[in-house]
C-alpha positions as CSV (number, residue, x, y, z in Angstrom):
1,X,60.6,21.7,-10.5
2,X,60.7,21.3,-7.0
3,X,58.9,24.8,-6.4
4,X,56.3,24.0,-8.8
5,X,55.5,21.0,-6.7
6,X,55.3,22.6,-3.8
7,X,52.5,25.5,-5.7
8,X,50.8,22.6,-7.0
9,X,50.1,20.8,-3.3
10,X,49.3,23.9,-2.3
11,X,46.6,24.5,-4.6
12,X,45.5,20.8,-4.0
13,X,45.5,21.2,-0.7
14,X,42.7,24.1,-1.1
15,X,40.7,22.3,-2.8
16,X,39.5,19.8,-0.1
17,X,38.1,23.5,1.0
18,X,36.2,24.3,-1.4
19,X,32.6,24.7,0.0
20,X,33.8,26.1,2.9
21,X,35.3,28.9,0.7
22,X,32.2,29.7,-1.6
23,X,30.5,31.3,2.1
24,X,33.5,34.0,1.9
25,X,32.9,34.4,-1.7
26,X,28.9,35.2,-0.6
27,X,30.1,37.7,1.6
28,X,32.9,39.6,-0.3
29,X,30.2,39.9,-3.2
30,X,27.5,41.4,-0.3
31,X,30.3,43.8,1.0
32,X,30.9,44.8,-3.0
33,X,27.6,45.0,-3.7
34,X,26.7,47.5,-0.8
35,X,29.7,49.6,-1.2
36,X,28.6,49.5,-5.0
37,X,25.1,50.5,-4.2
38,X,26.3,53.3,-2.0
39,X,28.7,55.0,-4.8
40,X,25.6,54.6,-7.1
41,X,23.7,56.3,-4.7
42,X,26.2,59.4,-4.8
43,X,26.4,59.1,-8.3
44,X,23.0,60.6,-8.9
45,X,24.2,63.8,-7.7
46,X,28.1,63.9,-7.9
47,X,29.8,63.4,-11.2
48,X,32.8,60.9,-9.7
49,X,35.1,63.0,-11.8
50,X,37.2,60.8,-14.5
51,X,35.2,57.4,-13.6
52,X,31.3,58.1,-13.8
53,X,29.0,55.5,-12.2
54,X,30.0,52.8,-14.1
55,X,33.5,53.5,-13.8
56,X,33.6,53.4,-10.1
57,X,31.1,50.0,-10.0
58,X,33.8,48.8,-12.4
59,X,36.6,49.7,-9.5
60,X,35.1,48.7,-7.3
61,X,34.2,45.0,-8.9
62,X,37.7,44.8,-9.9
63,X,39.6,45.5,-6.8
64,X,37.2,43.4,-4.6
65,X,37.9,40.6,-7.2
66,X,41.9,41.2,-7.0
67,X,42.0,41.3,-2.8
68,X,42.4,37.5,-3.1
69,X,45.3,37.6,-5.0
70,X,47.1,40.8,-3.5
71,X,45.1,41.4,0.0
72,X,44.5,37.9,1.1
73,X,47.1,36.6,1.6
74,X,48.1,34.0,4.4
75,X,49.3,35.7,8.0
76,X,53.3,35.7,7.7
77,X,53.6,33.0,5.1
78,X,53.1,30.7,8.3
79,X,55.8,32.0,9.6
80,X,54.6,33.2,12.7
81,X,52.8,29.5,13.6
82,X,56.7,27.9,13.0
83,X,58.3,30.0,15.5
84,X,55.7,29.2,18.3
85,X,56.0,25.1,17.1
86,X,59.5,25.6,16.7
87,X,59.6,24.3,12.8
88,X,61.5,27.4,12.2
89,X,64.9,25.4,13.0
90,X,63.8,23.0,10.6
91,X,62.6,25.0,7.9
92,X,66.5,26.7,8.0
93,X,68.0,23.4,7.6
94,X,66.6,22.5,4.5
95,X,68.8,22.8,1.0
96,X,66.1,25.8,0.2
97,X,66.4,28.8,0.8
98,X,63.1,29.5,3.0
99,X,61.8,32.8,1.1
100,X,61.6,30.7,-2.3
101,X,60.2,27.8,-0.5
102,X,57.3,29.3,1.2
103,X,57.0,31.9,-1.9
104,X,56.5,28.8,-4.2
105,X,54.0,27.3,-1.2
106,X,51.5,31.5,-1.5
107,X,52.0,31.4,-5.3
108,X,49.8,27.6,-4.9
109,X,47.6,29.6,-2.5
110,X,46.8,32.8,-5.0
111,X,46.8,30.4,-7.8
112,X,43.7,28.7,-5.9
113,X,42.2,32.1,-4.6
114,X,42.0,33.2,-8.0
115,X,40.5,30.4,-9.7
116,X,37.6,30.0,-7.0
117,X,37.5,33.6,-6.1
118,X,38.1,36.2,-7.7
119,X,37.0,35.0,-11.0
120,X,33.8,34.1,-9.9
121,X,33.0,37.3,-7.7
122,X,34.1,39.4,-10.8
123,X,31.9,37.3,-13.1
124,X,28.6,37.8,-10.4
125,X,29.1,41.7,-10.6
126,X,29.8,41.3,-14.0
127,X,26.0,40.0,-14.4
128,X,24.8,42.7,-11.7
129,X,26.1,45.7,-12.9
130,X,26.7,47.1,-16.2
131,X,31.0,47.0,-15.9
132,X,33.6,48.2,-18.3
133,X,36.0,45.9,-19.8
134,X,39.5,47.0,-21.6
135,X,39.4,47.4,-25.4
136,X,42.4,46.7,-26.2
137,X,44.7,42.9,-25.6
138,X,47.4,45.0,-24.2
139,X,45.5,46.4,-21.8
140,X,44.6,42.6,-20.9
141,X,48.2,41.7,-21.1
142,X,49.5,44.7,-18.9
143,X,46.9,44.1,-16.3
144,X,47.9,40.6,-15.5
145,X,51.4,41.8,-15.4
146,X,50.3,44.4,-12.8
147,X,48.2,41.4,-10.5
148,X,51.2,39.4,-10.9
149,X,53.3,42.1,-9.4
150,X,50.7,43.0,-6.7
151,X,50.5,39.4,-5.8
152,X,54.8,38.6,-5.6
153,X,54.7,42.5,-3.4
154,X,52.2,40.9,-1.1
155,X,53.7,37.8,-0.7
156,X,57.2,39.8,0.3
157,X,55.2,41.9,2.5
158,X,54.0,38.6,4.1
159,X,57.3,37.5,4.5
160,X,58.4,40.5,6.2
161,X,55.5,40.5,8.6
162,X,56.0,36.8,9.5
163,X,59.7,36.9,9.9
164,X,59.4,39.7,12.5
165,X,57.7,37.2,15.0
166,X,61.0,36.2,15.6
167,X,61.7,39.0,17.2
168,X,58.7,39.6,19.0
169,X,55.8,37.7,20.7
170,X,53.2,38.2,18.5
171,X,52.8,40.0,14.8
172,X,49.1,39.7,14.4
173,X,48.6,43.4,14.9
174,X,51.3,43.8,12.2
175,X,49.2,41.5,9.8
176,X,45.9,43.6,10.5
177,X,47.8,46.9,10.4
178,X,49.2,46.1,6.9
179,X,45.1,45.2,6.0
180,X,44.0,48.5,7.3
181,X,46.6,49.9,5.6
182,X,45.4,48.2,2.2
183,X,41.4,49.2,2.7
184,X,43.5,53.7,2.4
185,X,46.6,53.8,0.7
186,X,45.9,50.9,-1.5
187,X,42.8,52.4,-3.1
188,X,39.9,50.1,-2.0
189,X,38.0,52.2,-0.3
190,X,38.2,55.2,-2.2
191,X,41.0,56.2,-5.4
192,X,43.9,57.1,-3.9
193,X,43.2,61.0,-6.1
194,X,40.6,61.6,-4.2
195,X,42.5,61.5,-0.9
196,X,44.2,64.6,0.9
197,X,47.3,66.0,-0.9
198,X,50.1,65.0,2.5
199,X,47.9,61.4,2.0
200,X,48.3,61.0,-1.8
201,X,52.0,61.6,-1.5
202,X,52.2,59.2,1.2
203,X,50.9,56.4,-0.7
204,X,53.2,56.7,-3.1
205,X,56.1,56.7,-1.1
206,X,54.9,53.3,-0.3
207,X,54.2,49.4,-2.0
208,X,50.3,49.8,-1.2
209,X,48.9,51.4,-4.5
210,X,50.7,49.2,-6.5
211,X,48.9,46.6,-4.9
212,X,45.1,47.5,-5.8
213,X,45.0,51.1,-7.6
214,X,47.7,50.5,-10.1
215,X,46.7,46.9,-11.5
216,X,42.8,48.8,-11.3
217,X,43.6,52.1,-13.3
218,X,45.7,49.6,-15.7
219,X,41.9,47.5,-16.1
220,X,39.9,50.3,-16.3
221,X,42.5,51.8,-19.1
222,X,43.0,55.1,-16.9
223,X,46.4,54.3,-16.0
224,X,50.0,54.5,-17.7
225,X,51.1,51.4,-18.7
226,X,54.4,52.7,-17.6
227,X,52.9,53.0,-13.9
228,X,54.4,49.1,-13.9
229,X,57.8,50.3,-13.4
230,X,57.3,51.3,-10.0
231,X,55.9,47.7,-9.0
232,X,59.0,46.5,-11.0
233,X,61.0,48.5,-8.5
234,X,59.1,47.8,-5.4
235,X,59.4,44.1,-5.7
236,X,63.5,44.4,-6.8
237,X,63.6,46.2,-3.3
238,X,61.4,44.1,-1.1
239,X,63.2,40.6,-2.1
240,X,66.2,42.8,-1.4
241,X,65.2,43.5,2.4
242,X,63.4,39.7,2.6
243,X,66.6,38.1,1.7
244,X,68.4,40.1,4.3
245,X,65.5,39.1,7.2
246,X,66.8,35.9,6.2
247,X,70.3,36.0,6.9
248,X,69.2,37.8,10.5
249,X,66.8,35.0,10.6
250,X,69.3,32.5,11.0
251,X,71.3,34.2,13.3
252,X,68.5,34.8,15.5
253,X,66.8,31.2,15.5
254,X,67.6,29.5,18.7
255,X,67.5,25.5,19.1
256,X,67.4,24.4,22.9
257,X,69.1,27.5,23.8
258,X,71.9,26.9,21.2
């Protein structure tokens, strides 16, 4: 209950937001709609192998829709802005165990995102473009098991990135090196098969495609349902790791040079 609580303020507390937010959805549906146009554009003369034209306006719709629930996440889970305020010690004090706690606070956040985001930028390309939709309620089913993944993967990833600021002065550049890394190995900018052979098999030693390719393949019915056991064990690992932070975490925190 009390986790719930804390996703449901969260999700209230964007809400007070709400115009502010529609000018990012304006401009994610721009930046899809150029990069649409452009693979349109190639279409005419290239084949685009297993997707054709519509296929790739249909990936590329789809994972510019489902960045706000596995990109867009918030910088370090906050973490970062507790260690400069100090909140940190606080935040270890409570009878919570502070993953939980501020996984309960993203869930609020992607909850939000995906309601006022992602929907409607998928619905506006929906109306643009000519977009293929699964046939079949499993597919359906299996894909929001696969953005559910994506989303929990990113929030650990978050976590990672923000407990690391206790160790160092700033983790921005991680934040933004982890988004770079998203736009190549996760498949936004181009499917991850169509990258170098040394690039592909870097990806998938890695959390990144099951972020955006895997949930996207899933959609567009290209992908193995089965692909979903990799998330499985990408997200069994992370909380692994994100737990352990935590212990270090609270060995680590200093209070008035305590």
């Amino acid at each position: 209950m009390l986790y719930f609580t804390l996703a449901s303020k969260a999700y209230v507390r964007n809400l007070q937001y709400r115009a502010a937010h529609l000018l990012h959805n304006v401009a994610s549906v721009l930046f899809g709609y150029m990069y649409a146009c452009i693979w349109i554009g190639i279409g005419e003369e290239t084949s685009l192998g297993a997707y054709g034209v519509q296929g790739m306006t249909s990936y590329i719709a789809f994972t510019q829709a489902s960045l706000w629930i596995s990109g867009f996440a918030t910088m370090g889970l906050g973490i970062p802005q507790s260690v400069r305020t100090g909140q940190i010690a606080l935040d270890l004090m409570r009878p919570v165990h502070l993953f939980p706690h501020l996984m309960s606070r993203e869930w609020g956040q992607i909850a939000y995102q995906f309601t006022y985001k992602s929907i409607p930028i998928y619905l506006i390309y929906f109306v643009l473009f000519d977009l293929k939709v699964p046939r079949h309620w499993s597919t359906w089913l299996a894909t929001c098991c696969a953005l559910i993944l994506a989303g929990y993967l990113s929030i650990c990833i978050n976590y990672v990135i923000g407990v690391t600021s206790i160790w160092t002065t700033e983790s921005n550049w991680l934040y933004w090196t982890h988004h770079a890394l998203i736009n190549l190995l996760a498949g936004f900018f181009i499917p991850i098969e169509w990258l170098p052979h040394w690039m592909q098999s870097l990806c998938w030693f890695m959390p990144y495609p099951y972020l955006l390719y895997v949930p996207t393949r899933i959609y567009l019915e290209l992908g193995a349902i089965h692909s979903l056991i990799g998330s499985l064990i990408w997200c069994v690992l992370l909380t692994l790791f994100c737990i352990y932070l935590t212990k270090r975490l609270r060995l680590k925190v200093e209070v008035q040079g305590g």
